[in-house]
N, C-alpha and C positions, 0 to 999 in steps of 0.2 A: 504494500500500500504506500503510494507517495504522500509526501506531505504538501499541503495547499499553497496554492502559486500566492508568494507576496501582493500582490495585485488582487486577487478578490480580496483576502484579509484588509486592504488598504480600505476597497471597498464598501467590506465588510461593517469595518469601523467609522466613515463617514458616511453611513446610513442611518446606524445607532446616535453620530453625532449630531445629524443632522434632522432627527426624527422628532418633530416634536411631543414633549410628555404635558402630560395634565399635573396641572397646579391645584393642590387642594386648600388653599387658601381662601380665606370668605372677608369680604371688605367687612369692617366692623361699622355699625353704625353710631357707636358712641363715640366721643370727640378720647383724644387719649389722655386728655386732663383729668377727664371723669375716670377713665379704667388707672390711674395711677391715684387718683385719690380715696378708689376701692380699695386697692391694694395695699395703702398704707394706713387704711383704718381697721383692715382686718390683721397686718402688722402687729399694730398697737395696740388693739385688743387681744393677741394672745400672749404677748407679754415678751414678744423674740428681741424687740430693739431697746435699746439702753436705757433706762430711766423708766420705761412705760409698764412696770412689773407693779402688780397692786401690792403683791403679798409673797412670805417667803416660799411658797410650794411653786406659786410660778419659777420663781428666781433658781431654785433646787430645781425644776423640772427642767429649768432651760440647759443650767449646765449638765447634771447626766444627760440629757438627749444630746446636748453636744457633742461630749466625751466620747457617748460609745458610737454616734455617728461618725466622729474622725476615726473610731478604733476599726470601724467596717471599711472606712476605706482605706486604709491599713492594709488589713486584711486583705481585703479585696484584689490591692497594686500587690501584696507578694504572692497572691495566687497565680496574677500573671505572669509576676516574674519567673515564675518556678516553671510553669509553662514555656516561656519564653526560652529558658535554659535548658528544657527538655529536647525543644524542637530545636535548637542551633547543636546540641551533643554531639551528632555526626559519629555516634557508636561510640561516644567512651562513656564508658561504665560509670566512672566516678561521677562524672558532672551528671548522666542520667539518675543516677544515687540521691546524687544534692538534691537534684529538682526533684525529687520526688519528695525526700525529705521536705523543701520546702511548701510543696503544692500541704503535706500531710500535715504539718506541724499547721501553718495557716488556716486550715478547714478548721482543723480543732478549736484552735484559734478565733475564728470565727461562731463556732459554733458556743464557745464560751460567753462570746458577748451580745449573742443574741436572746441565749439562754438568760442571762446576767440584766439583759435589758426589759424581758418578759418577766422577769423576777419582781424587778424594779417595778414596774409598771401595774402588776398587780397589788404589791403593798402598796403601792402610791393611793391607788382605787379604794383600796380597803380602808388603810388611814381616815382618807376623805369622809367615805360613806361613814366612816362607824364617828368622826367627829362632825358632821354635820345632823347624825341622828341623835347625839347625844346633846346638843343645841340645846 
């Protein structure tokens, strides 16, 4: 079996470029003063930007949701990398080792601070309910 004359592939490729695709895009009808001054009242009311925190369970909530959100993407970048270093090995053993190590240690990893965050989140709930019932 040969392979494809340069020239259709050329072709090929300024058809694709030349094709046009559909835009799913929808003109908005509100002006964009309005959609950013939604967006900065729902902001402020949940307590993410500086100053605007009524009480300390917001302020506590903001920071762990922080924390274990930079720790997920943490996570996340060395699960790539381990990836990353799997597929460039090129058959040594050792460096497919690593990655593998790193791919396994990061799931764990991972899976710790989601665990950790589902934790969280549940005494958060519980706290709340059982001090607003006892009101």
């Amino acid at each position: 079996m040969r392979a494809p004359s340069p020239t259709l592939s050329r072709w090929l490729a300024a058809a694709f470029a030349l094709t046009p695709t559909a835009v799913l895009a929808q003109a908005s009808t509100r002006s964009a003063g309005g959609l950013f001054a939604n967006i900065r009242s729902n902001i402020e009311g949940s307590g993410i930007m500086p100053g605007t925190a009524t009480d300390a369970q917001q302020v506590i909530g903001g920071i762990i949701t922080g924390v274990i959100g930079l720790l997920g993407v943490i996570f996340f970048i060395l699960i790539l990398y381990g990836g990353y270093l799997w597929m460039t090995a090129r058959g040594n053993e050792q460096q497919i080792e690593k990655a593998k190590d790193i791919i396994k240690s990061s799931s764990i990893g991972l899976a710790v601070v989601l665990g950790a965050y589902l934790i969280t989140f549940i005494v958060v709930q519980l706290l709340i309910s059982q001090t607003q019932t006892s009101l």
